[in-house]
KOLSE-893518 format. One record per residue (C-alpha): residue number from 1; residue in three letters; x, y, z. Coordinates in steps of 0.001 Angstrom, whole numbers, plus 524288, in hexadecimal, padded with zeros to 5 digits. Each point is the difference from the previous one (the first is absolute). Layout:
% residues N
NUM  ALA  X  Y  Z
...
% end
This chain:
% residues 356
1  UNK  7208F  D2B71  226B3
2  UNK  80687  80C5E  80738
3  UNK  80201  7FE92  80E97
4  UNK  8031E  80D6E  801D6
5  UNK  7F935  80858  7F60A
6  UNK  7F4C2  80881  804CB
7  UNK  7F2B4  803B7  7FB76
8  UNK  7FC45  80C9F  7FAAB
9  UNK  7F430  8031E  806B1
10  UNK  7F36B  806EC  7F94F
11  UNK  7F686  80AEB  80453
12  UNK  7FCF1  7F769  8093A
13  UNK  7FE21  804BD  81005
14  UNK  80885  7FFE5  80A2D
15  UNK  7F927  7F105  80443
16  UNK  804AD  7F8A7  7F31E
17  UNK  80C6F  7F518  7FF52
18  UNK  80AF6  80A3E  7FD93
19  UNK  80B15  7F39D  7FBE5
20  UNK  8005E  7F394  7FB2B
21  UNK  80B0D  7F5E2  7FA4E
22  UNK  7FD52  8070B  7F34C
23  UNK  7FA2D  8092B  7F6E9
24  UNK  7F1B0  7FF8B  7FD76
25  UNK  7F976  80A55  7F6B1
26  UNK  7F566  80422  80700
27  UNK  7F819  8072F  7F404
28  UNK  7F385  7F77F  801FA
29  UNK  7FE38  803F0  80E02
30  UNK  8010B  80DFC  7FC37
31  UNK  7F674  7FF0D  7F505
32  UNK  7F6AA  7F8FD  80B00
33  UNK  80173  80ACE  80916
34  UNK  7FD6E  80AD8  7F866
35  UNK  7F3F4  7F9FE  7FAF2
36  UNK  7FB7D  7F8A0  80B25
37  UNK  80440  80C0D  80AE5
38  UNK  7FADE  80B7F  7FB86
39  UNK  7F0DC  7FE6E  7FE4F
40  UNK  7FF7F  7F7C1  80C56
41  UNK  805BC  8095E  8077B
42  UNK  7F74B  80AB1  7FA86
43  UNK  7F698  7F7B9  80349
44  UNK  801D4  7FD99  80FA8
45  UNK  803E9  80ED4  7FFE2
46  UNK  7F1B8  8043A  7FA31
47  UNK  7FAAE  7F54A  80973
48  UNK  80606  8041E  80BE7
49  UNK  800C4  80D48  7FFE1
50  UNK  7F12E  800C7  801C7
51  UNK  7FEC6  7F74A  809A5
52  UNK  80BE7  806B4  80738
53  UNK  7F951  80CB0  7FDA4
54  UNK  7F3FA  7FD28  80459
55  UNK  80593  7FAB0  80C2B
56  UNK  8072E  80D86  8023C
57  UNK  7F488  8085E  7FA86
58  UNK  7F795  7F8D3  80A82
59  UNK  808D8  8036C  80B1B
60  UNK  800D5  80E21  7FC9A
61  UNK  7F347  80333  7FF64
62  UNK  7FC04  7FABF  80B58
63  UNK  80A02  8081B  8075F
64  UNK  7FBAA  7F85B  80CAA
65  UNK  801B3  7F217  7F89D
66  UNK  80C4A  7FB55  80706
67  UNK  7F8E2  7FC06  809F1
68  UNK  808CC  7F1FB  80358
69  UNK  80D58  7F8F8  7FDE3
70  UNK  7F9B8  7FAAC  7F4F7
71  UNK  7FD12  80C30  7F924
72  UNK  80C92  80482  801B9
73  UNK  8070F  7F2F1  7FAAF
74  UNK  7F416  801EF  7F511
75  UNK  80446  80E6B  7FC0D
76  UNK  8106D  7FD27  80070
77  UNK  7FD17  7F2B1  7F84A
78  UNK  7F962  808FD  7F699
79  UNK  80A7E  80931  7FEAF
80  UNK  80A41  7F5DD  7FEC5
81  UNK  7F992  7F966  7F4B7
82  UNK  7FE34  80C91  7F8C7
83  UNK  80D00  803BA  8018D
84  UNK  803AB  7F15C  7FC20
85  UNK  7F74A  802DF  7F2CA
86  UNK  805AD  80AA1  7FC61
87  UNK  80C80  7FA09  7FE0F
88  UNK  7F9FB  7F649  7F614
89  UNK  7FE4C  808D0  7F308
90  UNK  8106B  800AC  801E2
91  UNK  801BC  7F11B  8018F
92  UNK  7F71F  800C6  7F1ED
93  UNK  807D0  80A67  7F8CA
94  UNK  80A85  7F926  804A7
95  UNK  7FA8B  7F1F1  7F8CB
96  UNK  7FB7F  80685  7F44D
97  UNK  80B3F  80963  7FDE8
98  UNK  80BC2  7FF22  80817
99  UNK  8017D  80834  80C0B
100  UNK  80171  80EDA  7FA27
101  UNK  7FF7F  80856  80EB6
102  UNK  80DBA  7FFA3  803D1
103  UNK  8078B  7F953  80B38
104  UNK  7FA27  80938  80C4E
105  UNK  7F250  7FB81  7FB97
106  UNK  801BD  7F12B  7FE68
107  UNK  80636  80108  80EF4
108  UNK  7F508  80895  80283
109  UNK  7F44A  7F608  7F9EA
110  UNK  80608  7F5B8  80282
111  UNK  801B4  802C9  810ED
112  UNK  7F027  80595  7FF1A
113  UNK  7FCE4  7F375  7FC81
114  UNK  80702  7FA11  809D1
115  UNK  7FCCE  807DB  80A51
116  UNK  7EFB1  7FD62  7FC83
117  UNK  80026  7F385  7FB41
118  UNK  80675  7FC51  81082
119  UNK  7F724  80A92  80867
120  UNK  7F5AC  7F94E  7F6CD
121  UNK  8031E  7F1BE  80578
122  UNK  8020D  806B9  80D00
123  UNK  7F56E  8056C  80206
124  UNK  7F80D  7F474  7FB7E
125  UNK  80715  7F826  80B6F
126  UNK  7F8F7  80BF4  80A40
127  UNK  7F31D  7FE7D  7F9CF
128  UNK  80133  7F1CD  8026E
129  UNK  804DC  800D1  80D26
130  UNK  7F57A  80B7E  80254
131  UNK  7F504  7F681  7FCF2
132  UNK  805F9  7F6A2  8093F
133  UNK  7FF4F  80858  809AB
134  UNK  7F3DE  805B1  7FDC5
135  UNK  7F85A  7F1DE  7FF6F
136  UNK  80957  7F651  808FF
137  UNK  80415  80AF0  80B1D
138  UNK  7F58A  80AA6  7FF14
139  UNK  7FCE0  7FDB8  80E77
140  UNK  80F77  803E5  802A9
141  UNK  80166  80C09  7F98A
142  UNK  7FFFD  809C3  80A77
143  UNK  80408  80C6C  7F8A1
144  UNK  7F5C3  80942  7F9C5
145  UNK  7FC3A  801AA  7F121
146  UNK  80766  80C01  80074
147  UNK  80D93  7FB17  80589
148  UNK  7FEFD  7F34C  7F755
149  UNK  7FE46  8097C  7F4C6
150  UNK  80CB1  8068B  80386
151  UNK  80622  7F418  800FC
152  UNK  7FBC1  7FB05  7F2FD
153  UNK  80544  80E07  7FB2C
154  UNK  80D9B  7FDE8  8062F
155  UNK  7FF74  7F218  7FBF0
156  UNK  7FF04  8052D  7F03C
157  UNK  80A62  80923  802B1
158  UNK  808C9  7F4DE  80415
159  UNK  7FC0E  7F806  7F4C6
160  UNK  8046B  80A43  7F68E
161  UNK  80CDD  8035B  80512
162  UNK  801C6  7F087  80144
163  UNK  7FBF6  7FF29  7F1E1
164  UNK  809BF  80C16  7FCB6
165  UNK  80A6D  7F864  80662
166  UNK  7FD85  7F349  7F874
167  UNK  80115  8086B  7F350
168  UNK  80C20  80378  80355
169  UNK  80766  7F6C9  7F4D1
170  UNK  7F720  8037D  7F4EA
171  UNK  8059E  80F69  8030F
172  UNK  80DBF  7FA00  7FFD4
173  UNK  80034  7F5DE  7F3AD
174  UNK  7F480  804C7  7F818
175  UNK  806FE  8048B  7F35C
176  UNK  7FE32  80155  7EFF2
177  UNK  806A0  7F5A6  7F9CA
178  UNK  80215  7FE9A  7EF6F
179  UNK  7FCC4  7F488  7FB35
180  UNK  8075D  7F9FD  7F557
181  UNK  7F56B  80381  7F6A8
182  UNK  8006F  80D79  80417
183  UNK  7F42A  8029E  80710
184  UNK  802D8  80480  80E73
185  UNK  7F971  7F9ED  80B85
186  UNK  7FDD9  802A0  80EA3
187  UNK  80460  7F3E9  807FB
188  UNK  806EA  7FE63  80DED
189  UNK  80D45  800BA  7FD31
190  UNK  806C3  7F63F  80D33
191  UNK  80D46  802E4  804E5
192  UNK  8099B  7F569  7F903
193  UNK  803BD  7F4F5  8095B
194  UNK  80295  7F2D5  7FF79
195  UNK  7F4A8  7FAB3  80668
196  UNK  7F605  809CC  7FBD6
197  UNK  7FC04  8033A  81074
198  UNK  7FA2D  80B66  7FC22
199  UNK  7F855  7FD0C  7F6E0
200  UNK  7FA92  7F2C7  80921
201  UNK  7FE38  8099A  808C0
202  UNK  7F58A  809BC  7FAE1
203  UNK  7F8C7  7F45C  7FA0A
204  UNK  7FFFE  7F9B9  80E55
205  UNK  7FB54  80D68  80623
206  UNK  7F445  7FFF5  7F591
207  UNK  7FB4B  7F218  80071
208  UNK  800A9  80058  80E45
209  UNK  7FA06  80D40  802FD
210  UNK  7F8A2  800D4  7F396
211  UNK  7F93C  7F2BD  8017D
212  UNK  8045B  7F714  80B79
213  UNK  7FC60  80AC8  80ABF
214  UNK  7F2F9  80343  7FA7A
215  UNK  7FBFC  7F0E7  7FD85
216  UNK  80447  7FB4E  80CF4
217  UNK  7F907  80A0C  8051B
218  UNK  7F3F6  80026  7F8B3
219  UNK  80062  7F002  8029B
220  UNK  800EC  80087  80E18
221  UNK  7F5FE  80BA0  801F7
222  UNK  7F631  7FA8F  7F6E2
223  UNK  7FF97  7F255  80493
224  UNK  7FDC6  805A9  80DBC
225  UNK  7F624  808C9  7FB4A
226  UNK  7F946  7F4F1  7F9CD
227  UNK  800AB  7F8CB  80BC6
228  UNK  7FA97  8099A  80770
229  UNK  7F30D  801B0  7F6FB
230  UNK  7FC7B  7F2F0  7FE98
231  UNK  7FE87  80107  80E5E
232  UNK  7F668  807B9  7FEEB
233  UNK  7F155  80072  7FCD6
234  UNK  80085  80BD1  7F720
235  UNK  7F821  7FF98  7F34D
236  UNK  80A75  806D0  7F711
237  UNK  80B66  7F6BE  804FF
238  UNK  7FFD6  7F99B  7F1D9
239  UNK  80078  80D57  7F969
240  UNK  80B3F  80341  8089C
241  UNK  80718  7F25D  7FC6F
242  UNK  7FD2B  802B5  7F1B1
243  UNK  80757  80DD3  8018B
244  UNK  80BAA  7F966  80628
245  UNK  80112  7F5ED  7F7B3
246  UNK  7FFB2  80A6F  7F43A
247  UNK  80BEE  807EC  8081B
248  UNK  80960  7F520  800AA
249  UNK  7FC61  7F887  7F339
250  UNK  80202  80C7E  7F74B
251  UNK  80BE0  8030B  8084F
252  UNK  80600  7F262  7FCC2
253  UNK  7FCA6  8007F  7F298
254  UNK  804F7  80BED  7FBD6
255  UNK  80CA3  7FFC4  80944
256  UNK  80439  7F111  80297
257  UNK  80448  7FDF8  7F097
258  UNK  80772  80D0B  7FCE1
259  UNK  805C4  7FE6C  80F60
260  UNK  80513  7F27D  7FAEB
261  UNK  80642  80422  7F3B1
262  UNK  807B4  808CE  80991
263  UNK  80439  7F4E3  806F2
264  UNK  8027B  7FB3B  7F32F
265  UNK  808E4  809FC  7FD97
266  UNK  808E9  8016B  80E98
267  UNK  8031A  7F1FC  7FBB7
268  UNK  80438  8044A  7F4FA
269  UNK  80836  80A1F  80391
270  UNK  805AA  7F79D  80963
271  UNK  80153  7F3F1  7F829
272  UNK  7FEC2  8007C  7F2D7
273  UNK  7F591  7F493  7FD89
274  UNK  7FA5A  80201  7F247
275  UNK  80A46  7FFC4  7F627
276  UNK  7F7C2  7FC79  7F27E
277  UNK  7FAF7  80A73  7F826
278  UNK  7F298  7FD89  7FE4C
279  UNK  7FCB9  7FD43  80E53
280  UNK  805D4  80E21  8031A
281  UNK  7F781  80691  7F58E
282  UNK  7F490  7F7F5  80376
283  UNK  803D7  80495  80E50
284  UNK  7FDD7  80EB2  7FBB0
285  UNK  7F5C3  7FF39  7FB26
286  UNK  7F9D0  7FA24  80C86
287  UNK  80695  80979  806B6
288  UNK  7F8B6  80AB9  7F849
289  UNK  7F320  7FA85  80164
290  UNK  7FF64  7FCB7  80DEF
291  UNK  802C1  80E08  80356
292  UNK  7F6B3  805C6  7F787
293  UNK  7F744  7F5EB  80921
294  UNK  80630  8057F  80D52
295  UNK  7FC11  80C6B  7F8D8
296  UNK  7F29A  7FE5B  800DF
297  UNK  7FD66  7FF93  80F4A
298  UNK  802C1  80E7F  7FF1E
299  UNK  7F132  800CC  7F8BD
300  UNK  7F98A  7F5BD  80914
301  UNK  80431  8056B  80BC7
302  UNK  7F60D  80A4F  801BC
303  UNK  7F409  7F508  7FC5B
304  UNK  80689  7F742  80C30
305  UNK  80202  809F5  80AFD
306  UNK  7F8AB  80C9F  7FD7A
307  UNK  7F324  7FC2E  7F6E9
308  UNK  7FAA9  7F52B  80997
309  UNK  7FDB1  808B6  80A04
310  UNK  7F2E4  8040A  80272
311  UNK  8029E  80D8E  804AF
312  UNK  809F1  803F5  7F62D
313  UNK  7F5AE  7FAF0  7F654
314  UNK  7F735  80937  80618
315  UNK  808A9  80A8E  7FDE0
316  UNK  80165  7FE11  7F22A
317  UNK  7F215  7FF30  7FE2C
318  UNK  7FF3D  80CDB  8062D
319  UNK  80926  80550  7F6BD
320  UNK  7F9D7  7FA79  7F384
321  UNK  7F184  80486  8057E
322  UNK  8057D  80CD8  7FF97
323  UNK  80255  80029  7F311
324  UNK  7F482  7F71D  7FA38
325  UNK  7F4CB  8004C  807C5
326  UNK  7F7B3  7F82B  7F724
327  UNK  802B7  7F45B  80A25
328  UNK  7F495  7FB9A  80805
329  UNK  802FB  7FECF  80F7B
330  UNK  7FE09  7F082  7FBE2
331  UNK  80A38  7FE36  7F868
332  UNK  8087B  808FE  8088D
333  UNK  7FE3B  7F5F6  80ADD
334  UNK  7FFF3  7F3CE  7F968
335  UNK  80C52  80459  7F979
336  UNK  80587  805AC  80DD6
337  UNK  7FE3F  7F296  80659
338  UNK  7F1DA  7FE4C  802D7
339  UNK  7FDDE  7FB80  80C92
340  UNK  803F2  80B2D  80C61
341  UNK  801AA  7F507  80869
342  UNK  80DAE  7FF50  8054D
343  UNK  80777  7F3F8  801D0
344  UNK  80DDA  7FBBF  800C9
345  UNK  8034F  8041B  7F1EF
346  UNK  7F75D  80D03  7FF2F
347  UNK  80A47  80C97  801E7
348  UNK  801CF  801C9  80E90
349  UNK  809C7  80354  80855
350  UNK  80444  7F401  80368
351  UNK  7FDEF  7FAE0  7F15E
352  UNK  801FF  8089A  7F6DB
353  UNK  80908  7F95C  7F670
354  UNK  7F8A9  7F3C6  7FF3D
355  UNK  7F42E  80669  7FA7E
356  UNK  7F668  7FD99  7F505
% end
């Protein structure tokens, strides 16, 4: 067996084992990909872009819509996911046929994707801690709907500058590689060192920020929020429970096994740990699979945090009334949310991101 030979990596991305003890051909987990990559990613582009765009179309039309943080968070997290789909039918070309758009555009698709996928995450950790202080501190918040809307505002704009800044690496080692069969590939290319720091280092930065922030955050504010309504004597507490529980289970499952491969991989490139073959293919593969899973929060998103509420419903009823009015007023309101009767999860201005 070769202690010092190195692997020649596929079309793989920039978060699969770049070396082991030896040489492992690598043509099954190519064949995988392009079959398994392209149609599911179609598939959560199709899906998410209309629940994305919906989201948006909502909050244009009703010019007067951003009426909260929440909205605001809402309309950004929107944006960011779009802008985190569109990056997709690449990542597919790139499965099926080899990357073909040239070095600028692989930095180019490769930091977009970045810069979403952590102003996404970001901005799900403000949502959460948004709720919490709508619900647990409502009586505290002294400052208007208007100033908390400019905060939320300059709150987004720090989230996307901080995002910009944590894409900084994929604009510095994002490059086209050949692979020894001669397709070419985009993958992060790391600065050569003996201990790999770089590389450990962007895969810290997105397991921490990408998943440890949001889920400590989510964690805390959710289990005070849930605290705080089974205090109470409110008749949609158990709806509200049920939404929460929703939030952080789909959060977990789509983010906790992908964010562990990474893990997977910073020991890795610290340590080389798997050094047989068939665990490393068997490893890509799994790698490939759980991200197509992280994928997928991108097209749930706007069913978790914008479709519950009862006003934005209300405005999207409005919208498809306008162009089929064949609805009775009976359906309009049973599919609106029924009962007019607030309570602690209808959209106010205390609540409005805990709404149903």
């Amino acid at each position: 067996m070769c202690a010092t030979c190195r692997v020649i990596d596929p079309a793989e991305d920039d978060e699969t084992t770049e070396y082991l003890e030896y040489i492992c051909d690598k043509t099954k987990v190519r064949e995988f990909r392009s079959q398994y990559e392209p149609p599911l990613y179609w598939l959560i582009v199709i899906l998410g872009a209309f629940g994305n765009l919906l989201v948006v179309w909502i909050y244009i039309h009703f010019r007067n819509r951003l009426k909260t943080m929440t909205d605001v968070y809402l309309l950004n997290l929107a944006i960011a996911d779009l802008l985190f789909l569109g990056t997709l039918p690449f990542w597919a070309a790139d499965a099926a046929y080899g990357w073909t758009f040239g070095t600028g555009l692989c930095r180019v698709v490769s930091a977009i994707y970045k810069i979403n996928f952590f102003s996404s995450m970001l901005l799900l950790t403000c949502i959460s801690l948004d709720r919490y202080v709508a619900v647990v501190r409502a009586t505290k918040v002294q400052n208007s709907k208007r100033k908390r809307v400019i905060q939320s505002k300059l709150i987004c704009i720090g989230v996307w500058v901080l995002a910009l800044a944590l894409a900084t690496p994929e604009f510095l080692f994002a490059k086209v590689r050949d692979n020894y069969d001669g397709n070419k590939f985009c993958s992060m290319v790391f600065w050569n060192n003996e201990n790999n720091h770089t590389k450990i280092l962007v895969l810290s930065l997105q397991i921490c920020i990408g998943f440890c922030l949001p889920f400590l955050v989510m964690f805390f504010c959710y289990t005070i929020i849930i605290h705080t309504l089974l205090q109470t004597k409110n008749f949609e507490k158990h709806k509200a429970m049920r939404v929460i529980f929703a939030v952080v289970a789909v959060f977990v499952i789509s983010q906790l096994p992908y964010n562990s491969v990474l893990v997977v991989e910073a020991t890795q490139a610290a340590n080389i740990t798997m050094t047989e073959c068939d665990k490393v293919l068997k490893f890509d593969i799994a790698s490939q699979v759980l991200k197509s899973l992280a994928y997928t929060h991108s097209c749930l998103n706007p069913f978790l945090y914008a479709f519950i509420g009862v006003r934005f419903r209300k405005d999207l009823l409005k919208v498809f009334q306008s162009f089929c009015c064949c609805l009775s007023s009976d359906k309009l309101s049973k599919l609106s949310g029924g009962s007019k009767r607030p309570s602690i999860m209808s959209d106010t201005e205390t609540t409005p991101a805990l709404s149903l």
